[in-house]
C-alpha positions as CSV (number, residue, x, y, z in Angstrom):
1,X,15.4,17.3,-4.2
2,X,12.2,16.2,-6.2
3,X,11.6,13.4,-4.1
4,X,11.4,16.1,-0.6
5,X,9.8,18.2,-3.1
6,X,6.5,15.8,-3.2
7,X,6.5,15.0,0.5
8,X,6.6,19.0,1.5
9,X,3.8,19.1,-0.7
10,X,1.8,16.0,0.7
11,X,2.8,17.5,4.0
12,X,1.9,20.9,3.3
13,X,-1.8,19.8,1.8
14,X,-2.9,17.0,4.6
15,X,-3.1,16.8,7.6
16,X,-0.1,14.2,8.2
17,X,1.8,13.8,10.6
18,X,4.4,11.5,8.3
19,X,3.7,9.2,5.0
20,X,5.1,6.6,3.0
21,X,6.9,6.6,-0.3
22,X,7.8,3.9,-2.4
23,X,11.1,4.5,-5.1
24,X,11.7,2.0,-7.8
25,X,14.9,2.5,-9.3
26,X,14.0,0.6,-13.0
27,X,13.4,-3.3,-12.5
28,X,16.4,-4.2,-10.2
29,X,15.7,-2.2,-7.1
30,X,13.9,-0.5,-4.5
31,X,13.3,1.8,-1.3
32,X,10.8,2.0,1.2
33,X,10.8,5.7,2.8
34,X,8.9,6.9,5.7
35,X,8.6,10.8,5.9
36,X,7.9,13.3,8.7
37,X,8.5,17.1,9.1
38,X,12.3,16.2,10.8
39,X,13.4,14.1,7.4
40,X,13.4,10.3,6.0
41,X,13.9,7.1,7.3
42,X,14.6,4.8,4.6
43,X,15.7,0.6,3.7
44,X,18.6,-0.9,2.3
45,X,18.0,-1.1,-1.2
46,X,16.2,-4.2,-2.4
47,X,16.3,-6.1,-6.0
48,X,12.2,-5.9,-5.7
49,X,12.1,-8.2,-9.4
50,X,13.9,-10.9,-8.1
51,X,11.7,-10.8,-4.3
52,X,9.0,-8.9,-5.1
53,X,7.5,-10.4,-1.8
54,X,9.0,-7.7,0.4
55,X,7.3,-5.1,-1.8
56,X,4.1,-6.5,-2.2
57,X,3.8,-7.2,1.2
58,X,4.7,-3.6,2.7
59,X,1.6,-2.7,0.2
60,X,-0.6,-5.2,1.9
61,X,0.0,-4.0,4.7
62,X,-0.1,-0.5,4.7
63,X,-3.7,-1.3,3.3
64,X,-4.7,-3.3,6.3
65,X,-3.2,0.0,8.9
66,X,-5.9,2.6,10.1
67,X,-6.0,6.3,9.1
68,X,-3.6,7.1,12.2
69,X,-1.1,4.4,11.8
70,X,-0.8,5.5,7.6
71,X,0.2,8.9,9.0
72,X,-2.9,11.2,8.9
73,X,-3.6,13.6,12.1
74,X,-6.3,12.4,13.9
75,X,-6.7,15.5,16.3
76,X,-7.6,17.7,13.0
């Protein structure tokens, strides 16, 4: 509930149209999440100390997206 909790708000006070979330549960795993006004879309769980390649490089590239592609409406 706290985790849709954030997003609403995100949603609520930016002009998005979805937006990423990244959940660490302690040091042995992880979630990507993708959120839009219908829900979540979300990975397998991944052990993100043991390959922490797969989270640093869903970082680098969500830095490298434009404003459109990280979620933000455009036509605002």
């Amino acid at each position: 509930g706290q985790l849709t909790h954030y997003a609403t708000s995100i949603h609520c006070s930016q002009f998005r149209v979805f937006s990423y979330s990244i959940i660490l549960f302690g040091k042995a795993a992880g979630r990507l999440l993708r959120w839009d006004r219908s829900g979540a879309i979300y990975t397998e769980i991944f052990n993100w100390a043991k390959d922490p390649n797969t989270l640093s490089e869903f970082i680098w590239r969500l830095n490298s997206l434009t404003f459109a592609q990280r979620g933000y409406d455009t036509t605002v």
